[in-house]
Each structure stands twice: as structure tokens, then as C-alpha cells.
C-alpha positions, 0 to 999 in steps of 0.5 A, a space after each residue: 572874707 571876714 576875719 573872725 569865721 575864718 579864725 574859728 576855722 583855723 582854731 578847729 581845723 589845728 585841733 582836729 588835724 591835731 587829734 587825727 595824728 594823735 589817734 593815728 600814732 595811738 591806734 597805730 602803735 596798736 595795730 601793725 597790720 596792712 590794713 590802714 585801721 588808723 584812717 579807717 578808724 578816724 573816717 568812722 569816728 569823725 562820721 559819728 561824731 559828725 552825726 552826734 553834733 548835726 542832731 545836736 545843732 538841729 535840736 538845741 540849737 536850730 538856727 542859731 551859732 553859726 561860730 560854733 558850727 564853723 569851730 566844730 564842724 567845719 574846723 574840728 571834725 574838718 581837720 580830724 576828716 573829711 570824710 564827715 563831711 562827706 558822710 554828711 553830704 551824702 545823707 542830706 542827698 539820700 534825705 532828699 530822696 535825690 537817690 540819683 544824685 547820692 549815688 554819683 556823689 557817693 561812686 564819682 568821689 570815692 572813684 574819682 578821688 582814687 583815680 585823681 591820685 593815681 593822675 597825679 602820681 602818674 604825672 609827678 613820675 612822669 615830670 620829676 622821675 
């Protein structure tokens, strides 16, 4: 593995993990309620702002600073939320016209993530409690 890619990485991936907890602590600070707005609010934004820079590096920069992308998406917008990326993903399937794919990607993700949690949880209690 290359020193220098996984350095760009490293650099996004601490200033977006960075600016997460900062607007989860501000948009926290003004909401109280159940809901998880924070995260709610950081999977849309980091969505968007994935989509602005995919139009961007398509457009102006075609084929060309794969650092930047390594910096800004998959460090930046990577540490801020994966859920851009899974955003992403899932257009290029639904671009595709893979529409089978796009649809276990999307359910088997969201669905899966849940339950590998609740496993975890289930056998962290099981082992340690």
C-alpha cells in the first residue's frame, strides 16, 4: 500500500470525523428531542455534499486528482458519514438500471446493519454480562 494515498485519507477522514462531532454537539445543543436529528442531519448533508463533489469531479475535473477525491470523499465526507457513500453507491446501481441489485444493496444494508448490531450487542451481553 502506498504511503502518500493513505496519508490523504487519514488527513480527510480527521477533519471530517471532526466536523461530525461538531455539528452533532451544535445541532444537538439545539435540539433535545428523541429523535437522532444530529445523525439524521449529518447522513443528509454529507449525501448532498457527496453529490455536489461527484458533479464537480465529473465535470471539471474528469479523470484526473485522484488525491483530491482520496482527500475529499473518501477521507472528508468518509469521516463525516458513511452513509454518502452509501448514497453513492446505490445511485450508480440505480444508474445502472441494476434495479435488483440497488434494491438488495439498499434493504440488505440498512436491514443487516440493524441486525448485526442487535448480534453484537447480543453477544457482547451474553459473554461479558
Amino acid at each position: 500500500m502506498e504511503l502518500l494515498p493513505v496519508l490523504y485519507v487519514a488527513m480527510g477522514g480527521a477533519f471530517g470525523s471532526v466536523l461530525r462531532y461538531g455539528m452533532s454537539v451544535w445541532v444537538g445543543k439545539i435540539d433535545t428531542g428523541d429523535f437522532p436529528l444530529p445523525i439524521f442531519l449529518i447522513n443528509i448533508t454529507g449525501s448532498f455534499l457527496m453529490g455536489l463533489w461527484i458533479g464537480y469531479m465529473a465535470t471539471l475535473l474528469p479523470g484526473k486528482a485522484k488525491e483530491l477525491h482520496l482527500l475529499v470523499a473518501v477521507g472528508v465526507l468518509g469521516g463525516y458519514t458513511t452513509f454518502s457513500t452509501f448514497s453513492m453507491e446505490s445511485y450508480m446501481l440505480i444508474e445502472k438500471g441494476t434495479y435488483g441489485l440497488a434494491a438488495c444493496y439498499i434493504g440488505g444494508s440498512v436491514v443487516l446493519s440493524i441486525l448485526a448490531l442487535f448480534l453484537g450487542l447480543l453477544i457482547f451481553r451474553s459473554v461479558v454480562i
